[in-house]
LUMTINU-109001 format. One record per residue (C-alpha): x, y, z negated; residue in one letter. Coordinates in steps of 0.001 Angstrom, whole numbers, plus 500000, padded with zeros to 6 digits. Each point is the difference from the previous one (the first is absolute). Example, Ala and Ser with C-alpha at 12.3 -4.5 7.8 and 13.67 -1.06 7.14 Angstrom:
BEGIN
512300495500492200A
501370503440500660S
END
This chain:
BEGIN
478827523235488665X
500451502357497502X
502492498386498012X
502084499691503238X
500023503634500442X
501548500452496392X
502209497842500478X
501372501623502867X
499882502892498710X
501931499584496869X
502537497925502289X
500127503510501869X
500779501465496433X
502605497760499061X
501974500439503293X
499555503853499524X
501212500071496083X
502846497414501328X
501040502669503162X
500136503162497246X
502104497493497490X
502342498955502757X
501097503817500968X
499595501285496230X
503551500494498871X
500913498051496384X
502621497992498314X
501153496596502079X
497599501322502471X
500908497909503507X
500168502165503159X
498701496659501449X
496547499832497821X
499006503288502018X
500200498429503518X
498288496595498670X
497236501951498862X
499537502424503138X
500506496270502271X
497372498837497842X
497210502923501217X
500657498558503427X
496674499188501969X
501769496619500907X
500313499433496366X
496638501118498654X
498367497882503063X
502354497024498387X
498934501232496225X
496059499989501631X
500593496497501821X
501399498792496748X
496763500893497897X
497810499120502595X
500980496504500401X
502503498643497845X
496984501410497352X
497873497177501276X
502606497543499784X
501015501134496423X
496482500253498971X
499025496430501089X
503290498904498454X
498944501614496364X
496579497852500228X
502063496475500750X
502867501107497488X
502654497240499443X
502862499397502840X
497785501381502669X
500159503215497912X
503811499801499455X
500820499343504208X
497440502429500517X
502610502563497717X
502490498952501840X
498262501178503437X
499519503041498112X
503908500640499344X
500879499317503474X
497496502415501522X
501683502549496938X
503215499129501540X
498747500619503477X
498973503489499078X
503382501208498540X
501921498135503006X
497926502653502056X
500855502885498396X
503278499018500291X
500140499880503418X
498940503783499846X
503012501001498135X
502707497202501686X
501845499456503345X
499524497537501823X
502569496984499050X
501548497747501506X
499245496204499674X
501609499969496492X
498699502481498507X
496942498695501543X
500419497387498254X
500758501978496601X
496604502255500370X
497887496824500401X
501038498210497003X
497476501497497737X
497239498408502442X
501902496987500352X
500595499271495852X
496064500341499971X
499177497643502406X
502587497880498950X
497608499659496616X
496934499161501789X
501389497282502099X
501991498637496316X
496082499594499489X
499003497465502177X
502811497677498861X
500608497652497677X
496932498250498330X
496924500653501930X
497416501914498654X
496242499968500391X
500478503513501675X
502714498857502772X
498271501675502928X
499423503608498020X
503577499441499011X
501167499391504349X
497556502045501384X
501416503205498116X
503451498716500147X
499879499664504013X
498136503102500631X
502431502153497801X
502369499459503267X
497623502217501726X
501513502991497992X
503107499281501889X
498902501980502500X
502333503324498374X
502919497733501255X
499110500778503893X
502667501742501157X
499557499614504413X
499143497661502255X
503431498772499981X
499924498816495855X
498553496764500716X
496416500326498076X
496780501020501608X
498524503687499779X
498334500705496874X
496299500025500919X
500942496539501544X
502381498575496957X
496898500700497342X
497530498413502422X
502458497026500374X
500941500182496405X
496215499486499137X
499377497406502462X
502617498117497852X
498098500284497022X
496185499842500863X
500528495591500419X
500291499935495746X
497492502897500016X
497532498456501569X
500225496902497799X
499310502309497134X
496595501362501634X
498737496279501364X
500771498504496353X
498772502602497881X
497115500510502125X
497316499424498171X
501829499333496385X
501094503298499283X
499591503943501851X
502744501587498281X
502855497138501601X
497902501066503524X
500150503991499575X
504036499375499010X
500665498038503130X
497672502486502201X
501726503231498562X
503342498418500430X
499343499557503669X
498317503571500424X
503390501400498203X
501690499020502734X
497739499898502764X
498574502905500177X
501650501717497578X
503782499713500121X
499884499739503963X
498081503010500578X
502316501799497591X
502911499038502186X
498151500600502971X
499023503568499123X
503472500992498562X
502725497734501216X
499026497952502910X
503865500596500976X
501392499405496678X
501469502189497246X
501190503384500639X
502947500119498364X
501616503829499319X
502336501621501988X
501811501852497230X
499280497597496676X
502308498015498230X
501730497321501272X
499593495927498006X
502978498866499219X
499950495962498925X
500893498292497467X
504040498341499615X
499299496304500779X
502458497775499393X
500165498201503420X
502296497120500723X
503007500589502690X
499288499280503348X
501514496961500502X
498783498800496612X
496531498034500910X
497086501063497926X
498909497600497092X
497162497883501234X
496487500994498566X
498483498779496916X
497979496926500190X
496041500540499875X
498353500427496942X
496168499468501420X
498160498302502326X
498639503278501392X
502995502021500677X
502330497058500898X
501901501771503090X
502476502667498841X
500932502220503275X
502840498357502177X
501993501744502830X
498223498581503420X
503263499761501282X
503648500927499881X
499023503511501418X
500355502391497291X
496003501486499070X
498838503392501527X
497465502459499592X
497041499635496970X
501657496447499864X
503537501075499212X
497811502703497225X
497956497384498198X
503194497696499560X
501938502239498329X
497170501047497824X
499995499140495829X
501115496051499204X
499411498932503649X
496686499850500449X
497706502350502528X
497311501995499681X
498768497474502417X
501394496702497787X
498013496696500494X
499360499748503964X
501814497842501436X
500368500724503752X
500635497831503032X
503869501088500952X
501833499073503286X
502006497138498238X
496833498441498983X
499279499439503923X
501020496756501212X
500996501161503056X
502896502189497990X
501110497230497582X
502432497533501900X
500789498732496210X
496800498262498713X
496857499472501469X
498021502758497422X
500270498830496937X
498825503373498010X
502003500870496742X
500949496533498967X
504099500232500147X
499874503445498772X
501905500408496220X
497522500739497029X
496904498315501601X
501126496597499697X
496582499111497353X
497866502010501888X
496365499234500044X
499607500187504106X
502080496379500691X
497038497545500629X
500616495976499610X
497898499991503444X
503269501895501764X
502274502894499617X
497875503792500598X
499270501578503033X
499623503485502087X
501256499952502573X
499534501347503910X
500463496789502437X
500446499190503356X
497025500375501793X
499159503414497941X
498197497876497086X
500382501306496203X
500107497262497555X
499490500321496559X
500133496881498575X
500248498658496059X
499925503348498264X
499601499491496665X
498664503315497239X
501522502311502574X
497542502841499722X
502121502359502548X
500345498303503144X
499643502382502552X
500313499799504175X
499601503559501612X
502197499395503245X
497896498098501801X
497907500875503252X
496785498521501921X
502022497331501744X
501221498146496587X
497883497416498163X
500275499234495872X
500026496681498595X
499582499935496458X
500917496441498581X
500114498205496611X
500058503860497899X
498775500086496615X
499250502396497264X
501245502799502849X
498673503011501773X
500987500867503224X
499583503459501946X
499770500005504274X
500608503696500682X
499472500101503752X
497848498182502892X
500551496372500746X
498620497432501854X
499007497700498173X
499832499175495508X
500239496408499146X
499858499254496230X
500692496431499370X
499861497463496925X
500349503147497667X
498720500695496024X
499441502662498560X
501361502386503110X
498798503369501040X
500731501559503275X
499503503320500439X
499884500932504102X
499706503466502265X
498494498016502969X
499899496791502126X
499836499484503748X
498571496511500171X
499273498609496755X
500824499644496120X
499191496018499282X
500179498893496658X
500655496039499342X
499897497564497184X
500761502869497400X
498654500226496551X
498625503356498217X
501931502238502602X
499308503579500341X
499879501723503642X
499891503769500615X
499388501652503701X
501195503842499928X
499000500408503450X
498569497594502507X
499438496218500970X
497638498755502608X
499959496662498673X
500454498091496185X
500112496535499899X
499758498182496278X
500191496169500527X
500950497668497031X
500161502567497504X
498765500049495881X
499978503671499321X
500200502726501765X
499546503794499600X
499723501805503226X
500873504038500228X
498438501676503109X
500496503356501023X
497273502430501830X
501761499101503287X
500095496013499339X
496570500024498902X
498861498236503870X
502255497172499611X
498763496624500817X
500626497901497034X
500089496476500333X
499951497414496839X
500283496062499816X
500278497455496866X
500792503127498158X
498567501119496605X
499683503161497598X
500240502409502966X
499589503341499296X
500146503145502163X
500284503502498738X
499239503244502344X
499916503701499241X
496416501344499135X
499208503167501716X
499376503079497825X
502162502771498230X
501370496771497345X
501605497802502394X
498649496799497794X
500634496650501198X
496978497911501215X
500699495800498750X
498664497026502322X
500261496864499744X
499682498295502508X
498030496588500125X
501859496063499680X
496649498322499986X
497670499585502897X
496608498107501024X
500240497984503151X
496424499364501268X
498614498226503027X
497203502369501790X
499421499799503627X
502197497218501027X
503163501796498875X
501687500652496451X
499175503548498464X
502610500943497489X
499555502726497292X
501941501331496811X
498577498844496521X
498816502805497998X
500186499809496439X
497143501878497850X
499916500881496152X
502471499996497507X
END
């Protein structure tokens, strides 16, 4: 406690010996360095400073225990939230811009993130899920890009909580495997989630629940000269994938020119968003809007010819059909499929997938997940069911709720409830290595492992068969 208090206070120091150097008059003094230092005595920028040592102090700490790459992504978490802080006190002292120099203010952010997501490709390393958890969470501190209800992103206390959402699927891997091998990996991965939620949330929630306050009278961003082709020349077509995780560069959804935050985060740096590696479901992906093809996904497009996702079994899937039924089908190492316009009335069928993780962001009906290895599905919540079939060592997260899970031919299964799924009937047959993970109650949020039972004891008593789980004693 004490050495918290010093540490504030010599943070209070340093801001007031930066304030009386900003204004202090010398040679190739900037009239600029004055009003960066007063921005930075801010309360919304000492509660950032504050949130910062509070939380990203765990994470760092935890980090400096584990050392290695899970020290050097934790660094970069540590730049972006840097970045954050000066992208604030910028807003103090600049107008607000228009979508390009929106664009041009967020490329700081954007570069950063940019390196953590460079992380997670290539060769995969023992540390994968530290690498995607922090790279898909950093999109929560695109938040400072809100700019009305009309700029196509949610509001900021619901972008972070969405952002994290995103990110707590590779999290949670991190606390169920190093569970009981090593504390440090499960203080990182709790601290990373308590950076967000509560920490950066509440932060937004207390200050700028509406988004940055730009200045009235600041200075205005001007962006960068880009060399942009003529109109009527057609833009070059994208680079061809260089990993199996980030395999989907952004593509126009249709011959509509992009608006709002989408129009910002195209033109930002070499092409890619703040929010790179999502892919989303677009209109021309529906069937009923394709009179061409009958939704093959990506497969003529230039640059993606040797892509990973083609499967022998048939050409990839996701699409919306007749009959309001999403099918995924023969998805192979896409680790950013995403459906989020879908409603309570629509079904998912998730065929043939591989190697792939799949996010439901909405209510449906009903979750099929069929003949699939090595799949997770991450859902919000379920109206009838979520069956899993004849899949092998597939991963299953519930965000919200599910009255009934159905496992039924299945080797390997990990299954995520949340607090408000915890009452669902689950129903298992010819299935093995079945494991279901719940939230513990208490202040640590721990998961709670069970296994439940493949074996059972049929036994004759009263003129009917008695049937009971084998229980397995000792080491």
């Amino acid at each position: 406690m004490e050495e918290k208090l010093v540490q504030r206070l010599e943070s209070a120091v340093a801001r007031l010996e930066a304030l009386s150097v900003g204004f202090a008059p010398g040679p190739g003094g900037s009239p600029e360095s004055g009003g960066d230092a007063a921005a930075a005595l801010d309360p919304s920028i000492v509660a950032f400073e504050d949130m910062m040592a509070q939380f990203l102090g765990r994470v760092s700490s935890a980090a400096e225990k584990i050392g290695g790459q899970v020290l050097d992504v934790t660094k970069v978490l540590q730049e972006a939230f840097s970045v954050q802080k000066k992208l604030l006190i910028k807003v103090k002292q600049t107008q607000k811009p228009d979508m390009a120099g929106l664009a041009e203010f967020l490329k700081p952010l954007n570069e950063v993130i940019t390196k953590a997501i460079a992380m997670t490709e290539g060769r995969r390393s023992d540390f994968f899920n530290h690498f995607k958890a922090t790279a898909d969470s950093l999109t929560a501190l695109a938040w400072i890009a809100y700019t009305g209800k009309d700029c196509g992103m949610s509001m900021p206390i619901a972008h972070v909580e969405e952002s994290w959402q995103m990110a707590e699927f590779y999290n949670n891997k991190i606390l169920v495997g190093y569970k009981n091998k090593d504390p440090n990996h499960v203080e990182w991965a709790k601290s990373l989630k308590e950076l967000y939620i509560p920490g950066l949330r509440d932060y937004v929630k207390s200050h700028y629940p509406l988004g940055p306050v730009w200045s009235s009278t600041g200075k205005t961003i001007v962006p960068a000269q880009s060399k942009a082709p003529k109109p009527s020349v057609p833009a070059p077509p994208a680079p061809p994938p260089t990993s199996l995780f980030s395999s989907e560069s952004p593509q126009p959804s249709s011959s509509r020119p992009k608006e709002g935050m989408a129009a910002v985060f195209q033109e930002i740096g070499s092409g890619k968003p703040v929010t790179a590696g999502l892919r989303k479901v677009t209109d021309d992906m529906k069937t009923k809007n394709r009179a061409d093809r009958t939704g093959v996904v990506g497969t003529n497009e230039k640059g993606r010819v040797s892509s990973p996702s083609f499967s022998k079994a048939g050409p990839p899937k996701l699409e919306l059909q007749v009959g309001r039924k999403w099918v995924v089908e023969n998805q192979i190492g896409r680790k950013n499929l995403v459906i989020d316009d879908c409603d309570a009335k629509q079904s998912v069928y998730i065929f043939g997938c591989k190697d792939s993780v799949l996010q439901i962001q909405g209510k449906v009906n009903n979750i099929t997940v069929d003949k699939c290895t090595k799949m997770g599905v991450v859902f919000t919540d379920v109206v009838a069911a979520c069956e899993i079939v004849n899949c092998n060592g597939v991963e299953v997260q519930c965000q919200g709720s599910a009255p009934t899970i159905s496992i039924d031919n299945t080797a390997g299964c990990q299954l995520y409830l949340s607090k408000d799924s915890l009452e669902a009937s689950i129903t298992t047959a010819k299935s093995s290595e079945i494991n279901v993970l719940v939230p513990n109650a208490g202040p640590d949020s721990d998961w709670g492992e069970h296994a439940l039972p493949q074996q059972f004891v049929h036994a004759y008593k009263d003129g009917h068969f008695v049937t009971t789980p084998v229980s397995h004693s000792g080491g």
